[in-house]
VOPAGU-2260 file (C-alpha; in pm, 1 decimal, decimal comma):
REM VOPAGU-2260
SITE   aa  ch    i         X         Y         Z
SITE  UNK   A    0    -629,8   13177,6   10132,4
SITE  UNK   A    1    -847,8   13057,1    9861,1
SITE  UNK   A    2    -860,2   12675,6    9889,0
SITE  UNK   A    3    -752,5   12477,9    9565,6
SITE  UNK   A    4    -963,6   12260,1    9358,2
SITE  UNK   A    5    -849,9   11992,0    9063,5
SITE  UNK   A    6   -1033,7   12008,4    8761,5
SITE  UNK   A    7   -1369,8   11765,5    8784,0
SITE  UNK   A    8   -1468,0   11667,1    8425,1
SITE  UNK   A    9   -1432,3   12027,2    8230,8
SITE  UNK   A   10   -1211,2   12317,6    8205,3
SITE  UNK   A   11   -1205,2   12641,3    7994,6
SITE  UNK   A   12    -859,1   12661,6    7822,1
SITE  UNK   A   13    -735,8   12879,3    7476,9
SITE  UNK   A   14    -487,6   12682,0    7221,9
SITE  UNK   A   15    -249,1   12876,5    7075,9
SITE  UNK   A   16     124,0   12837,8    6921,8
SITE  UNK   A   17     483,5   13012,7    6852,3
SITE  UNK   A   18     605,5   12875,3    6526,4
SITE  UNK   A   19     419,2   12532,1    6570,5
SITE  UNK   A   20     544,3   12489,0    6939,6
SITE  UNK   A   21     172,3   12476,0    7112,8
SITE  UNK   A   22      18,9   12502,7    7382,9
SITE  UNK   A   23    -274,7   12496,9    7648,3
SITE  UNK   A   24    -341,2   12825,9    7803,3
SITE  UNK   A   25    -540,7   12772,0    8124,2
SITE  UNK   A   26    -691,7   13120,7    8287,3
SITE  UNK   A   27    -651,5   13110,0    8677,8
SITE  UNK   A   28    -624,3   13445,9    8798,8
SITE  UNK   A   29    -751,2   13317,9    9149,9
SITE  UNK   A   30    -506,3   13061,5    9186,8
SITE  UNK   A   31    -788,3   12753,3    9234,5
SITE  UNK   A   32    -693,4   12521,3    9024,8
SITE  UNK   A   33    -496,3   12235,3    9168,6
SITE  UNK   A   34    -304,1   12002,3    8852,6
SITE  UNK   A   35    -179,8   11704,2    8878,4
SITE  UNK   A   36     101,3   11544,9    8636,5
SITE  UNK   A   37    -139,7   11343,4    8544,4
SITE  UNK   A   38    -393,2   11543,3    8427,6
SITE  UNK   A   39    -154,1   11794,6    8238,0
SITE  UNK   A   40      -9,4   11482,2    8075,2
SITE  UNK   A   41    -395,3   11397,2    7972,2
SITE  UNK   A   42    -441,4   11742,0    7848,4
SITE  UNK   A   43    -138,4   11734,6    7621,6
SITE  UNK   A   44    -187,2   11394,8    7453,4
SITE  UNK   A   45    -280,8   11432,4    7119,4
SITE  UNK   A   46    -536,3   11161,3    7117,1
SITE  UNK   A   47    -722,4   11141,4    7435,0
SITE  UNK   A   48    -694,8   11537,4    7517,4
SITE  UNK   A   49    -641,8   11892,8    7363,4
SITE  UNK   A   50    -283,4   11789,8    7216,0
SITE  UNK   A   51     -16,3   11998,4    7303,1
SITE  UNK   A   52     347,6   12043,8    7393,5
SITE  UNK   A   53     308,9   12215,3    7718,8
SITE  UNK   A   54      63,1   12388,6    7942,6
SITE  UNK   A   55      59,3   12803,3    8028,1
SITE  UNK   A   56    -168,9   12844,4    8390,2
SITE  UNK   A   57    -212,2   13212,1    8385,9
SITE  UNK   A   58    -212,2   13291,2    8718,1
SITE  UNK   A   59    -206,1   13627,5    8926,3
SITE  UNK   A   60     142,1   13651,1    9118,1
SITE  UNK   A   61     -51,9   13740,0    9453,7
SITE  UNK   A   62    -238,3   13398,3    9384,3
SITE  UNK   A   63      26,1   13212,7    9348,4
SITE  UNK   A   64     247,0   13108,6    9653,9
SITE  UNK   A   65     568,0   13049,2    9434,0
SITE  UNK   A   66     511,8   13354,9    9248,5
SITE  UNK   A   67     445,3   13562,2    9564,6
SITE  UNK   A   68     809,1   13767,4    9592,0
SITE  UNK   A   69     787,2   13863,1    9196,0
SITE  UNK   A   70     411,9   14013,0    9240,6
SITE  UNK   A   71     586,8   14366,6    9324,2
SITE  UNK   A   72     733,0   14364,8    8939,5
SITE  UNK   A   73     477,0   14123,1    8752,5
SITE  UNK   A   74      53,4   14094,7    8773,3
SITE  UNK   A   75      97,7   13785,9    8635,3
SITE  UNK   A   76     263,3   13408,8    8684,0
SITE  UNK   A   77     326,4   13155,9    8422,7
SITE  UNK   A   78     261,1   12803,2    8575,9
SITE  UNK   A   79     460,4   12614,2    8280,6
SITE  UNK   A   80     383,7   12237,6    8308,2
SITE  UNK   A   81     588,6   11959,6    7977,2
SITE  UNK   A   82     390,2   11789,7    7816,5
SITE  UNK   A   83     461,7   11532,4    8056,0
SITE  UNK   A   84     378,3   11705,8    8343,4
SITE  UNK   A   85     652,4   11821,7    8521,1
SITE  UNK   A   86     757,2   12175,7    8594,9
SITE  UNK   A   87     891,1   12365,7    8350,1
SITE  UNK   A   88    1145,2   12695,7    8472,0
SITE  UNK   A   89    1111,7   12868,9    8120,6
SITE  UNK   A   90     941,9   12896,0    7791,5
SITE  UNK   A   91    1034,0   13108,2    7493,1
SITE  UNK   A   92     767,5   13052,6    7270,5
SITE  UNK   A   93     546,4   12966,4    7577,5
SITE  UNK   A   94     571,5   13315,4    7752,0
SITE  UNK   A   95     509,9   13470,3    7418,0
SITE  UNK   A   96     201,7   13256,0    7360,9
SITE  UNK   A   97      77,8   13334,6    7689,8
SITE  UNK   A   98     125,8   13745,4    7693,4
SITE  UNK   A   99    -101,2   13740,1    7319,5
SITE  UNK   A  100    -352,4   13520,8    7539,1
SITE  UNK   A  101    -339,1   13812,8    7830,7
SITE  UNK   A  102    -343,6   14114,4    7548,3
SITE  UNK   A  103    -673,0   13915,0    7370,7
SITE  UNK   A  104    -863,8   13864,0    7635,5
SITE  UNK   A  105    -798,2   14202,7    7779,5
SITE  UNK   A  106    -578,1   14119,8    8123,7
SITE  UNK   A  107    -319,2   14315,9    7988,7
SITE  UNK   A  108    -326,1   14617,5    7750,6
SITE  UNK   A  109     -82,8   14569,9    7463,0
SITE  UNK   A  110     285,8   14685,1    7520,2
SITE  UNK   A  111     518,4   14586,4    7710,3
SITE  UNK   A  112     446,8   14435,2    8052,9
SITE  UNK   A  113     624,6   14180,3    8289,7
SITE  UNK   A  114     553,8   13804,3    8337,8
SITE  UNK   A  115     700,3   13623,3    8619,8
SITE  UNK   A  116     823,0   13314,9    8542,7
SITE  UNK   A  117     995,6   13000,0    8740,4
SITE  UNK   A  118    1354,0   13180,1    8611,8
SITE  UNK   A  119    1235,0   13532,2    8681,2
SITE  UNK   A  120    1049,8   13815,5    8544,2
SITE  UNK   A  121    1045,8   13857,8    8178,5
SITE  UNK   A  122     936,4   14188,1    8011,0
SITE  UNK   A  123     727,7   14087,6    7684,0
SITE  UNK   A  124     601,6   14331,0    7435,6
SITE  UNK   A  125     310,0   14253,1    7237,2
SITE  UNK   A  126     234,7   14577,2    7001,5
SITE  UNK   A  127    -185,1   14468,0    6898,9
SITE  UNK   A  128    -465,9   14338,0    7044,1
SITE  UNK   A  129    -604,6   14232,9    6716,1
SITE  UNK   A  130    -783,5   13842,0    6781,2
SITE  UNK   A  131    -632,4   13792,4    6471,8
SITE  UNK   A  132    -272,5   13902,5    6503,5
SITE  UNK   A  133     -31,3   13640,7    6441,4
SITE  UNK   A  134     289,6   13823,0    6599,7
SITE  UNK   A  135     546,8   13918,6    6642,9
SITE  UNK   A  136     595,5   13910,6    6977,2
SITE  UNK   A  137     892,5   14008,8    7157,5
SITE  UNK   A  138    1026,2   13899,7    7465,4
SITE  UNK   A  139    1355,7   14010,2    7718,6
SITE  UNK   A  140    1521,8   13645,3    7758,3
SITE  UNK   A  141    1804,5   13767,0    8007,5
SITE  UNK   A  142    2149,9   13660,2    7915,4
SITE  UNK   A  143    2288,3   13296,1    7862,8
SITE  UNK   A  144    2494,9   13125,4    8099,5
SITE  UNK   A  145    2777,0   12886,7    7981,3
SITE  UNK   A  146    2978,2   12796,4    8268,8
SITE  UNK   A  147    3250,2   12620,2    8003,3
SITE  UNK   A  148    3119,0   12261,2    8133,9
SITE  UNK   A  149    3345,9   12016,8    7906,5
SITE  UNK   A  150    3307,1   11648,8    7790,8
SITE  UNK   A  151    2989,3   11700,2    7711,1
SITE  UNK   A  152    2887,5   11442,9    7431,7
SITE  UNK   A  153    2514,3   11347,4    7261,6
SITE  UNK   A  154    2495,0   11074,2    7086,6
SITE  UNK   A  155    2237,0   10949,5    6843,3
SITE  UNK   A  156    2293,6   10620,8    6698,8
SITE  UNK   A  157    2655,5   10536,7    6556,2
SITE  UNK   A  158    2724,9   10917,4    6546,7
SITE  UNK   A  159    2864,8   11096,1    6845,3
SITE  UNK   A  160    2906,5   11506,5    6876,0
SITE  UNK   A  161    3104,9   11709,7    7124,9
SITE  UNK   A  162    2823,1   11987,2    7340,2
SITE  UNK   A  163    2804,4   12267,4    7454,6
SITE  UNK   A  164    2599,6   12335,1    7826,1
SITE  UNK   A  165    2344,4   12684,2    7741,2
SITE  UNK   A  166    2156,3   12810,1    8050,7
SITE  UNK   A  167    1912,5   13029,2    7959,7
SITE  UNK   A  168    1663,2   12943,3    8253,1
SITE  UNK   A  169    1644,0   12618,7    8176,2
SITE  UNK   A  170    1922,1   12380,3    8042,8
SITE  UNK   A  171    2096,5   12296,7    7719,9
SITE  UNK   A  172    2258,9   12077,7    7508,0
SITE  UNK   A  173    2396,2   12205,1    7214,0
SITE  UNK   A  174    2568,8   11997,5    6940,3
SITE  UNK   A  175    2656,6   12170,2    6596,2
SITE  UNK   A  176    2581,3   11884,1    6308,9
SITE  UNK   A  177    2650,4   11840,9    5946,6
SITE  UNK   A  178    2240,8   11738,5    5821,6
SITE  UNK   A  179    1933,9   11766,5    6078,7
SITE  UNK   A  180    1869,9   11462,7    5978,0
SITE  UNK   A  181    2148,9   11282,9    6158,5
SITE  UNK   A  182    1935,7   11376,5    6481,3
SITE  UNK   A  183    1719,0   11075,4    6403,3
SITE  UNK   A  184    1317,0   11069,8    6448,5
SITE  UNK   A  185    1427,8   11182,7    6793,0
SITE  UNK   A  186    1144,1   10921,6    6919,4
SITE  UNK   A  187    1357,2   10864,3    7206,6
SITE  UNK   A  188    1536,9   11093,7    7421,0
SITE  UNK   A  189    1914,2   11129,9    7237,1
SITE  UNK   A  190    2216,7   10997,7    7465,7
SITE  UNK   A  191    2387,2   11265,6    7689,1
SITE  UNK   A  192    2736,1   11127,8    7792,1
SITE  UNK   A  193    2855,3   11137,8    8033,7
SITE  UNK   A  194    2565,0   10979,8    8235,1
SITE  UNK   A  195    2432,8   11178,3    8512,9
SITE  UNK   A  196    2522,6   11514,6    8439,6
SITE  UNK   A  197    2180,5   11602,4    8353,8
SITE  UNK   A  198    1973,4   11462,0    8693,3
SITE  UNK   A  199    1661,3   11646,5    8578,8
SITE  UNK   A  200    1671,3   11565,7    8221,3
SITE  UNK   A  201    1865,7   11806,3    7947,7
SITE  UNK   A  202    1649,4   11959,1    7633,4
SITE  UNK   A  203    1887,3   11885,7    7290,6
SITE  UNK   A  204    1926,0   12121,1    7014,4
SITE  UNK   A  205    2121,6   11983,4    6708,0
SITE  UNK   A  206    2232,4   12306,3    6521,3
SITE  UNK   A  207    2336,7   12339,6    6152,2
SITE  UNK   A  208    2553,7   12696,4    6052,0
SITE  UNK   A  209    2321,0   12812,8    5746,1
SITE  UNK   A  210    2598,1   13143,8    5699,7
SITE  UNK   A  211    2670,9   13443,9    5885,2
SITE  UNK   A  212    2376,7   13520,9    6143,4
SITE  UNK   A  213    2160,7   13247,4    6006,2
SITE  UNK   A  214    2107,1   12887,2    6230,2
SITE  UNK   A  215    1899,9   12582,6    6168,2
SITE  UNK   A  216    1801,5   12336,1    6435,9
SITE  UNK   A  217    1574,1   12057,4    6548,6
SITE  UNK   A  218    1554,3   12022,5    6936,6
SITE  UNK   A  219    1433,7   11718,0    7171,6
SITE  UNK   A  220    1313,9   11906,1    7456,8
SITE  UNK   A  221    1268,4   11725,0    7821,8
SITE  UNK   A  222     963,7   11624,7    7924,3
SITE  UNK   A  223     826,3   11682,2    7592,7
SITE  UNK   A  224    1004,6   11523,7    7284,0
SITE  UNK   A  225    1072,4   11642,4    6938,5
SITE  UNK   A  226     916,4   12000,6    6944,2
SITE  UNK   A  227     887,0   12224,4    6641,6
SITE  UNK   A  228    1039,2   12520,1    6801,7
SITE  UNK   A  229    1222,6   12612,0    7091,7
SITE  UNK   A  230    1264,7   12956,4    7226,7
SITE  UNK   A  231    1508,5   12922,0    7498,0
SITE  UNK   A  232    1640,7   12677,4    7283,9
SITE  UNK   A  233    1691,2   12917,5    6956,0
SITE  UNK   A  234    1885,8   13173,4    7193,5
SITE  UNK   A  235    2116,8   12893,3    7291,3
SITE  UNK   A  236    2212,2   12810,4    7026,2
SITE  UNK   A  237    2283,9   13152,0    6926,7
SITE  UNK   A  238    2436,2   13151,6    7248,8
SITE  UNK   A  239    2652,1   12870,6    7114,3
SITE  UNK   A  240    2705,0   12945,7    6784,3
SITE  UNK   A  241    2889,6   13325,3    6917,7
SITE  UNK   A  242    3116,9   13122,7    7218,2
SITE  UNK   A  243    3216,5   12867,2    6892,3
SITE  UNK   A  244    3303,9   13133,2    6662,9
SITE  UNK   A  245    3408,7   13394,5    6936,9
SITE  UNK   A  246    3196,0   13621,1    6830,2
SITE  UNK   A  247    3118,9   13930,5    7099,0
SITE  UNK   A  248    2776,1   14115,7    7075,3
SITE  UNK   A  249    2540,4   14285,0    6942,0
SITE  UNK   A  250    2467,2   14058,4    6697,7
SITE  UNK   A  251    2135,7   13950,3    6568,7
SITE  UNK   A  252    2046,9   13581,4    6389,8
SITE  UNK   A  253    1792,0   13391,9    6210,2
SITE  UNK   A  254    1669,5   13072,8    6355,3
SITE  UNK   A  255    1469,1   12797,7    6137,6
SITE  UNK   A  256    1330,4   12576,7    6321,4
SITE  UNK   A  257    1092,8   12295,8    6159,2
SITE  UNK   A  258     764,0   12487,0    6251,2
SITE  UNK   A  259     860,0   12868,9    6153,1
SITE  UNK   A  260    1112,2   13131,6    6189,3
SITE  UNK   A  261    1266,2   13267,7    6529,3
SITE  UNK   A  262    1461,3   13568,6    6556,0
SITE  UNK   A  263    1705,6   13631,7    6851,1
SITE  UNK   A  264    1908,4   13931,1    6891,5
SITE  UNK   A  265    2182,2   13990,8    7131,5
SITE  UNK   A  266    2260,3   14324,6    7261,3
SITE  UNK   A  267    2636,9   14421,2    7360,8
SITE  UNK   A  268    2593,1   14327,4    7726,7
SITE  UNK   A  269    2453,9   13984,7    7666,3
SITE  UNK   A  270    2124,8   14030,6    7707,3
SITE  UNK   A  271    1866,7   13819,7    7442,3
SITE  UNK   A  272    1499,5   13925,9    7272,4
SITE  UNK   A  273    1346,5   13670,1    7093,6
SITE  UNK   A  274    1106,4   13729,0    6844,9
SITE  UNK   A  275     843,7   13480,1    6631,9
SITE  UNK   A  276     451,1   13442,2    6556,1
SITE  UNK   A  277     238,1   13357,2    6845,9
SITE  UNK   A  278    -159,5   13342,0    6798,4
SITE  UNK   A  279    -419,0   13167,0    6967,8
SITE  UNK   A  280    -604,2   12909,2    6771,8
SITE  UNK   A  281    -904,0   12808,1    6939,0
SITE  UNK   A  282   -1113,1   12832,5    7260,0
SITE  UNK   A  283   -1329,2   12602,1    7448,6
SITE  UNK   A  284   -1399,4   12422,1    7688,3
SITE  UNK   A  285   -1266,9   12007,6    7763,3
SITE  UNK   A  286   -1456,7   11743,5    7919,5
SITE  UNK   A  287   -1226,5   11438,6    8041,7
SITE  UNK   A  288   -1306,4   11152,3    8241,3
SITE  UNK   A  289   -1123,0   10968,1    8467,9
């Protein structure tokens, strides 16, 4: 077993992003890289580190002890950490971000392959291996759970909507609004009533009905804040918007979200792809001190 090691004072990493939702890739094939909270929450502030919403650790399933049962069906393991540093289960515009990172730097060929994932394996197809390919990039996001969970309420300020609970590896909040702007600066995590229903922290999308097939949202995700895009949160609230109107698949929607365009389709048994840009930025390397 290869022993791991934290990060000393450098690290190689690639930036990249899914309509504005960013991130740090970090390449560990060999599984030796040890990180703490703290030094993924260093990485991700946006004035002592790289900046970012989230960190990708591309690691090989067979090097990764969590990963180990999925390494039949996927080469590879995203290690998602928030921004804050706690685990994340899944990552639409992450997993995206990450498969362009494997098709660039030639660990995958382009195509579709399988990722594992905290929530399971995800197929992802990424069609070029141009460096300079900004998407799209497709990925299978399974199909939403809503188990019907009622009294769920957010509540920003003096305004107060009903929500609905999305599972779509990770959870959700979903409240349809009249104006984004009612969400606040979302600053602060928004109030999710009734207290305790969320132990490990909820991620928020505020939703406005733009017409047939066609949502607009902002999102406070957990661990991270305000981001400006959410993939698992886009297909919830598609998820949403369908259970509110009744609507039965296939069906396929538009999702504006502050940072860029996101588009989910739903297939008649359920099942979710989500589509957007994802590109890597930049590469280098980062020297911290602690």
């Amino acid at each position: 077993m290869t022993t791991q090691r934290p990060y000393a004072t450098a690290c190689h990493f690639a930036k990249g992003h899914g309509a504005e939702n960013d991130f740090i890739v970090l390449p560990d094939p060999d599984g030796q890289l040890a990180l703490s909270a703290s030094y993924v929450a260093r990485l991700c502030d946006r004035r002592s580190g790289i900046g970012a919403d989230g960190i990708l650790r591309a690691v090989r399933c067979t090097a990764a002890p969590e990963a180990a049962t999925m390494a039949a069906d996927a080469e590879w393991f995203m290690d998602y950490r928030n921004a804050d540093g706690s685990n994340g289960s899944m990552c639409g515009n992450g997993i995206r971000v990450l498969a362009r990172y494997l098709v660039d730097a030639g660990l995958c060929l382009p195509g579709t392959f399988a990722v594992a994932t905290r929530a399971g394996v995800r197929q992802v197809d990424v069609p070029d291996r141009s460096p300079t390919f900004q998407g799209p990039v497709t990925v299978a996001m399974g199909r939403p759970e809503l188990p019907g969970t009622t009294g769920i309420e957010v509540v920003v300020a003096e305004r107060r909507w009903a929500a609905l609970h999305v599972d779509m590896g990770n959870p959700h909040a979903v409240a349809f609004v009249d104006d984004l702007d009612h969400a606040g600066d979302l600053r602060t995590s928004p109030i999710v009533a009734p207290v305790g229903i969320y132990p490990l922290g909820v991620t928020v999308e505020f939703v406005v009905d733009q017409g047939p097939g066609h949502l607009a949202l902002r999102v406070h995700e957990r661990g991270v804040g305000e981001t400006r895009a959410c993939g698992t949160g886009a297909c919830a609230a598609v998820a949403a918007a369908m259970r509110q109107a009744a609507q039965p698949g296939p069906a396929r929607y538009i999702v504006d979200a502050p940072g860029g365009r996101l588009h989910v389709e739903v297939r008649s048994d359920g099942a979710m792809f989500l589509t957007g840009p994802a590109t890597i930025i930049a590469q280098g390397t980062a020297r911290l001190t602690f």
